[in-house]
SEKE-542561 format. One record per residue (C-alpha): residue in one letter; x, y, z negated. Coordinates in steps of 0.05 Angstrom, whole numbers, m for minus. Layout:
residues N
{'a', {X, Y, Z}}
...
END
This chain:
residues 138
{'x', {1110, m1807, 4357}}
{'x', {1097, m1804, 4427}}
{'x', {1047, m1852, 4445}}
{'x', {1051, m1846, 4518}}
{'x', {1104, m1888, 4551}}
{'x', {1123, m1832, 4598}}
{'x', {1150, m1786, 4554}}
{'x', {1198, m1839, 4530}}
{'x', {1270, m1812, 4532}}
{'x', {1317, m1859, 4576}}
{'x', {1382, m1861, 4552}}
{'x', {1428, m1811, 4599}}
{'x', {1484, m1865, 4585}}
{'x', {1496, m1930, 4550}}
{'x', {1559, m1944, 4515}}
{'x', {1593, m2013, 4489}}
{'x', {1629, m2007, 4434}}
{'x', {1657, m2078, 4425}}
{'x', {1705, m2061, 4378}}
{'x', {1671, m2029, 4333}}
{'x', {1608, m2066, 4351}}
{'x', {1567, m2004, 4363}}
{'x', {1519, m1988, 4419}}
{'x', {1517, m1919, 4439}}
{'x', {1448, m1887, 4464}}
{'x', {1464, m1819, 4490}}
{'x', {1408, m1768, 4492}}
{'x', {1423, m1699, 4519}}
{'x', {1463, m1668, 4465}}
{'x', {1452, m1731, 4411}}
{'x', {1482, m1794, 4420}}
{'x', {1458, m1847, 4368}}
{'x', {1507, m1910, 4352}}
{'x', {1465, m1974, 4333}}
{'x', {1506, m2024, 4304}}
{'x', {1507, m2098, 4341}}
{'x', {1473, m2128, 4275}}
{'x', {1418, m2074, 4278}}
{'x', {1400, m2085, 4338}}
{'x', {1395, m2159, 4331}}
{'x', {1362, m2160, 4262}}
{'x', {1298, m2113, 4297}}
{'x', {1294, m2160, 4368}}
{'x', {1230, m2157, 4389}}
{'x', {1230, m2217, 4422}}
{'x', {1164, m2251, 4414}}
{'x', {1202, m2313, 4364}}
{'x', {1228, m2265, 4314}}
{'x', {1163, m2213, 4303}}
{'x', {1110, m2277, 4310}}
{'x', {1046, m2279, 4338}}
{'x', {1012, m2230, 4287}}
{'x', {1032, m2185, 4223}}
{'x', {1067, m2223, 4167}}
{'x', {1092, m2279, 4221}}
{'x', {1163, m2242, 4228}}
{'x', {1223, m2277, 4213}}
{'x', {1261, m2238, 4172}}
{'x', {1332, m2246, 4216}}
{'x', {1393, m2250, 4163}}
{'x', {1465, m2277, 4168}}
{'x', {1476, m2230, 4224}}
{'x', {1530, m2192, 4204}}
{'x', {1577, m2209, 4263}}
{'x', {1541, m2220, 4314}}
{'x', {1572, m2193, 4377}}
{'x', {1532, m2166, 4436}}
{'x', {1557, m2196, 4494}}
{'x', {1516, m2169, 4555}}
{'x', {1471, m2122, 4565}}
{'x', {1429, m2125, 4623}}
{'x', {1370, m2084, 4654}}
{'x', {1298, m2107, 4667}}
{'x', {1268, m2066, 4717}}
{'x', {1270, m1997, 4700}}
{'x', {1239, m2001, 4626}}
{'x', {1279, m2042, 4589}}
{'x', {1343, m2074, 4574}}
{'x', {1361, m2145, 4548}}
{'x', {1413, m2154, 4505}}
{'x', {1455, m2220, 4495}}
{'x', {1480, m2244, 4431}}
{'x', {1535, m2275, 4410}}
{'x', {1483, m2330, 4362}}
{'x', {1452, m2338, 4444}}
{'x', {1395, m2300, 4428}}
{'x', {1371, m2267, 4482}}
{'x', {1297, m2269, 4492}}
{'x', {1291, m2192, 4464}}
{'x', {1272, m2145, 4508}}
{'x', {1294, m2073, 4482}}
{'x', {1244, m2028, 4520}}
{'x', {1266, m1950, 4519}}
{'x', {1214, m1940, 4472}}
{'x', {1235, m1989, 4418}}
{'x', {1306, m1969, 4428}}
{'x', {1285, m1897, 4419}}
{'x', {1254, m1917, 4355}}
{'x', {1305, m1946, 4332}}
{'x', {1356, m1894, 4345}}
{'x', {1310, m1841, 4316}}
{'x', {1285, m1885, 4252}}
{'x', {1361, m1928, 4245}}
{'x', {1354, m1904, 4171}}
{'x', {1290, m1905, 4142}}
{'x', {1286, m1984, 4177}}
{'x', {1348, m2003, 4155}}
{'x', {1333, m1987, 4082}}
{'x', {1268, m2027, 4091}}
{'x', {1316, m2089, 4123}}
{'x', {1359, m2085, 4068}}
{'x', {1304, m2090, 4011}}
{'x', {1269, m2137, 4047}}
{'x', {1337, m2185, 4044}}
{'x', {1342, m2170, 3979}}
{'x', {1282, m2180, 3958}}
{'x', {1280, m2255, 3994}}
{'x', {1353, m2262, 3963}}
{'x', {1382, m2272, 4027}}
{'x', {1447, m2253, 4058}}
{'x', {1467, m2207, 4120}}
{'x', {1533, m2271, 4117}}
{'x', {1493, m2329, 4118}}
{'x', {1451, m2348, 4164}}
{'x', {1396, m2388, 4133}}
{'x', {1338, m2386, 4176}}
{'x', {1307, m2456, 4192}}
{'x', {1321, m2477, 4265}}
{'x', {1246, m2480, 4304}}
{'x', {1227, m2564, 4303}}
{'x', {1173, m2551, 4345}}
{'x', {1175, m2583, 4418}}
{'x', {1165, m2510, 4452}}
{'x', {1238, m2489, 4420}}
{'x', {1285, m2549, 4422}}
{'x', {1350, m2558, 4465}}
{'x', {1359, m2630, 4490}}
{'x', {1426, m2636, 4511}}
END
């Protein structure tokens, strides 16, 4: 693992796939495809991972989410806009190198951690924030 964050590969190009709802990293030779759902379920946006270990929300019921935007943040990430409006993750190269690189070993680990909660990659059953800092008045 390369610790330091300037020996993070960049991406030499970023693909959409909406159709298939794939995101293509292209590395050089290797180009990894990260599914839309993937790459929702492991959003490291600061409401999903929690405020310590063991606060994550496991994400489920995201099996069709669509990425609708992607959009850079300075030169070190990229935010990515979901179809369920989630878009508070920002995907540094680093995480999305990790995930390219490790797609299988943590999507095993998501998929026994549904199943071991019993939950579904259809429904989305994750209680809705009631705190003041995360409600919508409209």
């Amino acid at each position: 693992m390369a610790g330091m964050e300037k020996d993070t590969p960049i991406p030499e190009a970023i693909r959409l796939h909406t159709q298939s709802r794939v995101l293509e990293l292209v590395y050089g030779e290797t180009s990894y495809r990260l599914d839309f759902e993937y790459l929702r379920v492991f959003t490291p946006s600061a409401e999903a991972r929690g405020h310590g270990p063991g606060q994550e929300t496991l994400q489920v019921g995201k099996r069709n989410v669509e990425l609708l935007a992607i959009e850079p943040v300075g030169t070190y990430a990229l935010k990515l806009v979901f179809s369920d409006g989630h878009d508070s993750g920002l995907y540094t190269w680093d995480l999305l190198h990790n995930l390219a690189v490790h797609h299988d070993e943590l999507w095993a680990e998501y998929l026994r951690l549904l199943e071991a909660r019993g939950a579904s990659r259809d429904i989305d059953d994750t209680p809705r924030a009631a705190g003041p800092s995360c409600s919508h008045h409209h």
